[in-house]
C-alpha positions in Angstrom: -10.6 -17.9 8.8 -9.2 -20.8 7.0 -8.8 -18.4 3.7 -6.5 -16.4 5.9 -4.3 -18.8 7.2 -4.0 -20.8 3.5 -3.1 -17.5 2.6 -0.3 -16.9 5.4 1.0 -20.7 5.2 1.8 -20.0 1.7 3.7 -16.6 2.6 5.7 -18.0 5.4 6.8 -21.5 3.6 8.7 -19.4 0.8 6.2 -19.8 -1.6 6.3 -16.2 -2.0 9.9 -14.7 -2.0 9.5 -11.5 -3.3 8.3 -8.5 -1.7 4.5 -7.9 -1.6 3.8 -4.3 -0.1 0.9 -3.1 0.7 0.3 0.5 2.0 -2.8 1.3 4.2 -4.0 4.0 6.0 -7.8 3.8 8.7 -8.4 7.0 7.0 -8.8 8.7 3.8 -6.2 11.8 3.0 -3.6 10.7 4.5 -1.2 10.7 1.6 -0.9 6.7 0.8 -1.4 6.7 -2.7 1.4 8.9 -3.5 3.4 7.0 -0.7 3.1 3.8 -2.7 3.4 5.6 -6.2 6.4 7.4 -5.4 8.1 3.9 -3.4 7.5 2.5 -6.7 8.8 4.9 -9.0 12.1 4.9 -7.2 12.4 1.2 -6.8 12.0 0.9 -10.5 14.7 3.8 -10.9 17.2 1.1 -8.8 16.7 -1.5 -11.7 13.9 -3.3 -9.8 11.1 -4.6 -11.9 7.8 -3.0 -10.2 4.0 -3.7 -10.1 1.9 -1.1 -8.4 -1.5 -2.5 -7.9 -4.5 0.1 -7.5 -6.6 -1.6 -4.6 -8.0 1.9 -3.2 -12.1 0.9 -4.6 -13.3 3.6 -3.1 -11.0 6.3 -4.7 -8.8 5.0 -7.1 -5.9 7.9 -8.9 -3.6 5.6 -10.8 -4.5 7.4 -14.1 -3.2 10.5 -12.7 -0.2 9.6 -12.1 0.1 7.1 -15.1 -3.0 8.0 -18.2 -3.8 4.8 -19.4 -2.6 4.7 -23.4 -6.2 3.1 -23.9 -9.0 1.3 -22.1 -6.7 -2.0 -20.6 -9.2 -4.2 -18.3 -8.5 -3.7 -14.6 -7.5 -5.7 -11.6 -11.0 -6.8 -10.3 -11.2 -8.3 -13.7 -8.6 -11.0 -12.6 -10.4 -11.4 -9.2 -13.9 -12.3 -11.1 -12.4 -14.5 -13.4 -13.0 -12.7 -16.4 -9.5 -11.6 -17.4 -5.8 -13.5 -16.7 -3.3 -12.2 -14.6 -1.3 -11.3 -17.4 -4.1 -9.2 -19.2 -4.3 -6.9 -16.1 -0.9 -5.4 -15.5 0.0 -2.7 -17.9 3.3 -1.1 -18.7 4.1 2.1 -17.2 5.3 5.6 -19.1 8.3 4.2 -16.8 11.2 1.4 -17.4 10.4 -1.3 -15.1 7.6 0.1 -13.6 4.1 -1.7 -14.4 0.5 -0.7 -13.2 -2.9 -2.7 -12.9 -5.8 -0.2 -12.4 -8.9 0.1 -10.1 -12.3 -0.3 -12.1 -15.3 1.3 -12.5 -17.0 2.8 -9.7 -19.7 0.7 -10.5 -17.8 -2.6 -10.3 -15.8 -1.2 -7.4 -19.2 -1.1 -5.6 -20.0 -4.8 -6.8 -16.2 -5.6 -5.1 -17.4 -3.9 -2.3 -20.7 -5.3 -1.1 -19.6 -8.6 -1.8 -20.6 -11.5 0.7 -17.0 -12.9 2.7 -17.6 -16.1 0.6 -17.1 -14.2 -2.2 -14.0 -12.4 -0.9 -12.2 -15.8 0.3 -12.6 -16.6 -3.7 -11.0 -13.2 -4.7 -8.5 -13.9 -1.6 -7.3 -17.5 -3.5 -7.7 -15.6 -6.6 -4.9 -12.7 -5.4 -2.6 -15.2 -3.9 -2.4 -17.1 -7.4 -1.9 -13.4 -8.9 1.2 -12.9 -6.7 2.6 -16.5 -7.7 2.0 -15.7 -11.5 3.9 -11.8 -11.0 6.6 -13.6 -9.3 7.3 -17.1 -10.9 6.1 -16.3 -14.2 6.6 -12.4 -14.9 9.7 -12.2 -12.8 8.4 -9.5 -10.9 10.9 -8.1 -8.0 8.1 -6.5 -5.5 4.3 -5.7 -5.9 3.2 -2.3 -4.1 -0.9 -2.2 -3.6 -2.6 1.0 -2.5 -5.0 -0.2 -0.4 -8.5 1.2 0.6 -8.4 2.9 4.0 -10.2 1.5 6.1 -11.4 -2.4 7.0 -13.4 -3.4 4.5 -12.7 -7.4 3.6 -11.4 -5.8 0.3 -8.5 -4.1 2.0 -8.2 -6.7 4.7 -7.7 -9.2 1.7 -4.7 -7.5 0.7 -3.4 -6.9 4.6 -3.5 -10.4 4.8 -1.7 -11.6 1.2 1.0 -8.6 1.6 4.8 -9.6 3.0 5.3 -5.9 4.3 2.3 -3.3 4.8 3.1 0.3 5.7 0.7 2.1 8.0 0.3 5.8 6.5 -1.0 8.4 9.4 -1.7 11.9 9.7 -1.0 13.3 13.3 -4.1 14.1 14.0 -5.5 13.3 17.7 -9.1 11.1 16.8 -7.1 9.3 13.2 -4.7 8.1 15.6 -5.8 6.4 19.1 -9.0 5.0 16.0 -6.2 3.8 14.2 -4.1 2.1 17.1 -8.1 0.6 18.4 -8.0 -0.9 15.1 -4.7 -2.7 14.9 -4.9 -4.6 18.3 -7.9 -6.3 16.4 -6.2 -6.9 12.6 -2.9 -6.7 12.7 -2.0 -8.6 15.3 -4.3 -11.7 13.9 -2.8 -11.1 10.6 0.9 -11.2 11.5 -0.2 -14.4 14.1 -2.8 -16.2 11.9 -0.2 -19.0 11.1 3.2 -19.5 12.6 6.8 -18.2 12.0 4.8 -14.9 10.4 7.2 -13.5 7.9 5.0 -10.6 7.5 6.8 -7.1 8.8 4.6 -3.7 9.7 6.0 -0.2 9.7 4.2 3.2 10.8 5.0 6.4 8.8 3.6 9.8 9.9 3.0 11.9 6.8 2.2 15.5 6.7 3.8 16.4 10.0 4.0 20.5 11.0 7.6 21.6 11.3 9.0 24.7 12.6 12.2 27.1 10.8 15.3 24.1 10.3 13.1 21.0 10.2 12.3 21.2 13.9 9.6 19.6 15.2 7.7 21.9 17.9 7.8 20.2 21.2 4.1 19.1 22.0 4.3 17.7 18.6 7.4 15.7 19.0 6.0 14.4 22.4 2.7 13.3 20.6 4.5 11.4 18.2 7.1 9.6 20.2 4.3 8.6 22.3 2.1 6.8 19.6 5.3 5.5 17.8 6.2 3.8 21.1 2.9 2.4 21.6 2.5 1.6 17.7 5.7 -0.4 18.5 4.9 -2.3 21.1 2.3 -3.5 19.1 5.0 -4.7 16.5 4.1 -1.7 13.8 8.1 -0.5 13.6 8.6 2.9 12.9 9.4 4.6 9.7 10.1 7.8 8.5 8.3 11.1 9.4 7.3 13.1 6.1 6.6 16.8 6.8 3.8 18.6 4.9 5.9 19.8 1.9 4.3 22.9 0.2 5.6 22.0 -3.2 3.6 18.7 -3.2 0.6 19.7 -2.0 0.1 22.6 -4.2 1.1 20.0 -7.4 -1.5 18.0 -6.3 -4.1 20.7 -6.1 -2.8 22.6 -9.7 -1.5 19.7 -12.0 -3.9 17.2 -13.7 -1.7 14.9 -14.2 1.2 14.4 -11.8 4.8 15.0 -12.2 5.9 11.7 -10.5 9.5 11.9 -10.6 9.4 15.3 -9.6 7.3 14.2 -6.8 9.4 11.7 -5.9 12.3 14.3 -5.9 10.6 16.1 -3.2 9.8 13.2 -1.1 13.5 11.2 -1.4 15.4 10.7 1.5 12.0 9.6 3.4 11.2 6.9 0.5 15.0 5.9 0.6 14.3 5.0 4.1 11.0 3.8 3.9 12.5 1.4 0.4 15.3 -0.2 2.5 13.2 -0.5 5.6 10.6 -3.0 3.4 13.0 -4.8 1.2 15.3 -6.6 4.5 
């Protein structure tokens, strides 16, 4: 569409220098949302200045990892017109580290039935947001939790984002649905306007391992087959997470996460994953 390649003409003439980095997944519980919470948390723990953006509509969690102080007006305000920019991103309980929120499930459903008019107006209206974070607010990267899924919601954010990570469980049907998918967006993201600056990387979260960090064979083959193929389709590998027993059972027992700890638990994958989307 002509929306999408405005949108990638802007990104690849330098109007946007910063990093804007969005993590997706095709399907829901794969693990994205604390992905792109805990890859901001330790960015903003390096001294970068950090705005996670809560884009997931259909199940948004940004008050569990940061309880809003009191009722601040959310994203999709700025995409209707109702709010500015600067009235939608909200400090963190964290130095350098900034949050807009997901609405209402109510509005999220008016976000989501919208016509694809309406979404090339919230497109423009997200690109402007990213030029106001950057130019205005000094922001150093934006992070966006995306939706799963292709909605135009999520696609809209596919297409504005400089980076996106690809979050998948190995699990057979997620996976060859999930590489279907990307011969038909990702490619006419990255090629919808020339000299694409955009980058894609895969990360497999919640992978089995044996005793030692050992993958078990017909596991390791699985992967290192889709990883090849998710390559060759210029979706660069990342780290593997294994299922961590610590997280999960936070997640299920805490009400409000421990993010750092979290974090703590995840760190030498997000180090990866942090210097892999910042080059």
């Amino acid at each position: 569409s002509d929306n999408l390649k405005d949108c990638q003409l802007s990104l690849n003439d330098g109007d946007i220098s910063m990093a804007t980095i969005t993590i997706h997944s095709f399907k829901g519980g794969t693990g994205k949302s604390l992905i792109a919470a805990a890859l901001g948390y330790h960015m903003s723990e390096q001294g970068r200045k950090v705005l996670l953006i809560d884009g997931d509509y259909y199940a948004p969690c940004f008050d569990t990892f940061f309880p809003q102080k009191k009722d601040g007006q959310p994203f999709t305000s700025f995409l209707a017109g109702k709010a500015a920019f600067k009235d939608v991103v909200h400090p963190s309980q964290y130095k350098n580290l900034y949050v807009s929120y997901a609405p209402t499930p109510d509005f999220s459903q008016e976000i989501l039935q919208a016509d694809a008019k309406t979404h090339g107006r919230y497109l423009k209206q997200i690109l402007a947001g990213i030029k106001t974070a950057k130019n205005d607010m000094e922001f150093d990267e934006i992070i966006i939790d995306n939706s799963s899924g292709i909605s135009l919601a999520a696609i809209n954010f596919l297409s504005c984002s400089t980076r996106s990570v690809l979050v998948i469980r190995p699990v057979r049907y997620g996976v060859e649905t999930t590489f279907n998918i990307i011969n038909a967006i990702y490619r006419k993201l990255k090629y919808s306007g020339s000299g694409s600056v955009r980058k894609d990387f895969l990360v497999w979260n919640q992978v089995p391992i044996q005793e030692g960090s050992v993958l078990e064979p017909r596991i390791k083959k699985y992967l290192d087959y889709w990883t090849d193929k998710f390559a060759a389709a210029d979706i660069a590998p990342g780290p593997t997470i294994p299922y961590i027993f610590d997280i999960v059972a936070s997640m299920i027992a805490e009400s409000t996460m421990d993010l750092p700890k979290l974090t703590e638990f995840l760190e030498e994958h997000i180090k990866t994953l942090s210097a892999l989307v910042t080059t």
